[in-house]
C-alpha positions as protocol buffer text, in pm:
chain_id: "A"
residue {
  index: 1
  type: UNK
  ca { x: 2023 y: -808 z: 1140 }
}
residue {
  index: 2
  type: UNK
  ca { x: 1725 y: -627 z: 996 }
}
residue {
  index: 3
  type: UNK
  ca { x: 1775 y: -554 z: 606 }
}
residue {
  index: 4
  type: UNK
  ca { x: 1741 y: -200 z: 558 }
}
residue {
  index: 5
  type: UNK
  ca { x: 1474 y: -79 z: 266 }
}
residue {
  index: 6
  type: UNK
  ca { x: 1446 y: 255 z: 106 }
}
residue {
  index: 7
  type: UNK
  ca { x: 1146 y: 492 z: 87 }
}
residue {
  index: 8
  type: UNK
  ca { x: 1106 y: 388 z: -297 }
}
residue {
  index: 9
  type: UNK
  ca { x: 1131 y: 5 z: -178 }
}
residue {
  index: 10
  type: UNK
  ca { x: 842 y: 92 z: 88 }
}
residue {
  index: 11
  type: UNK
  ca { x: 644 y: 264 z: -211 }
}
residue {
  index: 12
  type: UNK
  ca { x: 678 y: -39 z: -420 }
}
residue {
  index: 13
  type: UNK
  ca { x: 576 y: -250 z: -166 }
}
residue {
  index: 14
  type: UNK
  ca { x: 249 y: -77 z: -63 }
}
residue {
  index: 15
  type: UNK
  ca { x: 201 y: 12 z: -428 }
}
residue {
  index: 16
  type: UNK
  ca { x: 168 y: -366 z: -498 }
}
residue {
  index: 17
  type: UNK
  ca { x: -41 y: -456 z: -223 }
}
residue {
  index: 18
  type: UNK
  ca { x: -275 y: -216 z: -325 }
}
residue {
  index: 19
  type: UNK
  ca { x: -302 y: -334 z: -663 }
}
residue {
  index: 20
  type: UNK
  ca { x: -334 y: -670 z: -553 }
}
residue {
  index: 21
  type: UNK
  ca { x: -631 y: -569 z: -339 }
}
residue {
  index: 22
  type: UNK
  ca { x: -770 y: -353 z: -551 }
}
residue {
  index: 23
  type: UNK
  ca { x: -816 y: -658 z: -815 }
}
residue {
  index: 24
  type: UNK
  ca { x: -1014 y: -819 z: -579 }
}
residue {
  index: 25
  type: UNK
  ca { x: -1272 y: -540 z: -506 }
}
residue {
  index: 26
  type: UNK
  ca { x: -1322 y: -241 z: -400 }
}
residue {
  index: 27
  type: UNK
  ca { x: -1040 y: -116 z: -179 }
}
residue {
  index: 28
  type: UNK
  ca { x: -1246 y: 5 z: 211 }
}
residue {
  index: 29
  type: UNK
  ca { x: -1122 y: 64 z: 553 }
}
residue {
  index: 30
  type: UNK
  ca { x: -1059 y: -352 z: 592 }
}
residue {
  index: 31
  type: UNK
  ca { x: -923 y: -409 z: 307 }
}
residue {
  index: 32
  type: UNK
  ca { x: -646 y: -89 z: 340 }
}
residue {
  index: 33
  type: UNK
  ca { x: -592 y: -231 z: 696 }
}
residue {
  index: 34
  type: UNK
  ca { x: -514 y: -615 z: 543 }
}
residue {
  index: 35
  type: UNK
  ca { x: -219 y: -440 z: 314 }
}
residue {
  index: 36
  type: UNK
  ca { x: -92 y: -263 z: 603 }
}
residue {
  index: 37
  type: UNK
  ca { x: -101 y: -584 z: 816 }
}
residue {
  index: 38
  type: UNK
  ca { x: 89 y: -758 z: 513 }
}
residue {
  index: 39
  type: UNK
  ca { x: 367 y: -556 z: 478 }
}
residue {
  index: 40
  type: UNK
  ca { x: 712 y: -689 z: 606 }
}
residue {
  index: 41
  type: UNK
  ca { x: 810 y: -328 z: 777 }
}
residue {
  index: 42
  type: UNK
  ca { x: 720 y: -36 z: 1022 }
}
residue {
  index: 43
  type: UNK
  ca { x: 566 y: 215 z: 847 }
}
residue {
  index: 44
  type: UNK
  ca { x: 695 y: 581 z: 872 }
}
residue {
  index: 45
  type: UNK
  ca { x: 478 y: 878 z: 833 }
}
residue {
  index: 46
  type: UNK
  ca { x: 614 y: 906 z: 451 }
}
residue {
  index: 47
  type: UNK
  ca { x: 468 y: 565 z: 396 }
}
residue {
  index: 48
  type: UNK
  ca { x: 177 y: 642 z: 540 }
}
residue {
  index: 49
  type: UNK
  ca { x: 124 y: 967 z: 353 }
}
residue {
  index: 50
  type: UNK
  ca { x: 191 y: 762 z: 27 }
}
residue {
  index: 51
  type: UNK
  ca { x: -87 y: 504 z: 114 }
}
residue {
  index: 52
  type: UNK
  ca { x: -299 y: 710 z: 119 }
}
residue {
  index: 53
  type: UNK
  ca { x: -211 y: 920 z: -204 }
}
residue {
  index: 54
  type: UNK
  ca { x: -196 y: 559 z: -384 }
}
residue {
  index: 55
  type: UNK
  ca { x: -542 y: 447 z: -265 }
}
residue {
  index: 56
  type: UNK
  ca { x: -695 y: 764 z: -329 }
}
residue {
  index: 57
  type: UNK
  ca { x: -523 y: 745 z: -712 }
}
residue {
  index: 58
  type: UNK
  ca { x: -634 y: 364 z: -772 }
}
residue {
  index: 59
  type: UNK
  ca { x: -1012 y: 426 z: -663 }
}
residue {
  index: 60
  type: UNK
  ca { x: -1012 y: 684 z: -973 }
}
residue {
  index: 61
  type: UNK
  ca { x: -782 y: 472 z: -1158 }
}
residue {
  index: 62
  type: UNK
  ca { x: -930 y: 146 z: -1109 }
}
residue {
  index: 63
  type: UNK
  ca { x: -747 y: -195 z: -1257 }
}
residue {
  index: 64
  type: UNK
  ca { x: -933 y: -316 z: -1555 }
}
């Protein structure tokens, strides 16, 4: 049976992907795409809405 996540376990997540992408480089259309790939779940239109917030926040709060 499917485990069932919540919306702050799905932020997490894609929150950590991003970081871990972001410490590679720069964080463009492939890379954004290779986190979504990654991620162990369907992503809902919430999730979606939070990538992008998060993306848009590391790129002007980049990891040091």
């Amino acid at each position: 049976m499917p485990q069932l996540r919540s919306h702050v376990d799905h932020e997490l997540a894609i929150a950590r992907r991003i970081d871990q992408a972001a410490a590679k480089g720069p964080l463009g259309p492939a890379e954004i795409c290779e986190v979504l790939q990654s991620l162990d779940f369907m992503v809902c239109r919430q999730d979606c809405e939070f990538l992008a917030f998060y993306v848009h926040w590391r790129r002007f709060n980049p990891i040091a």
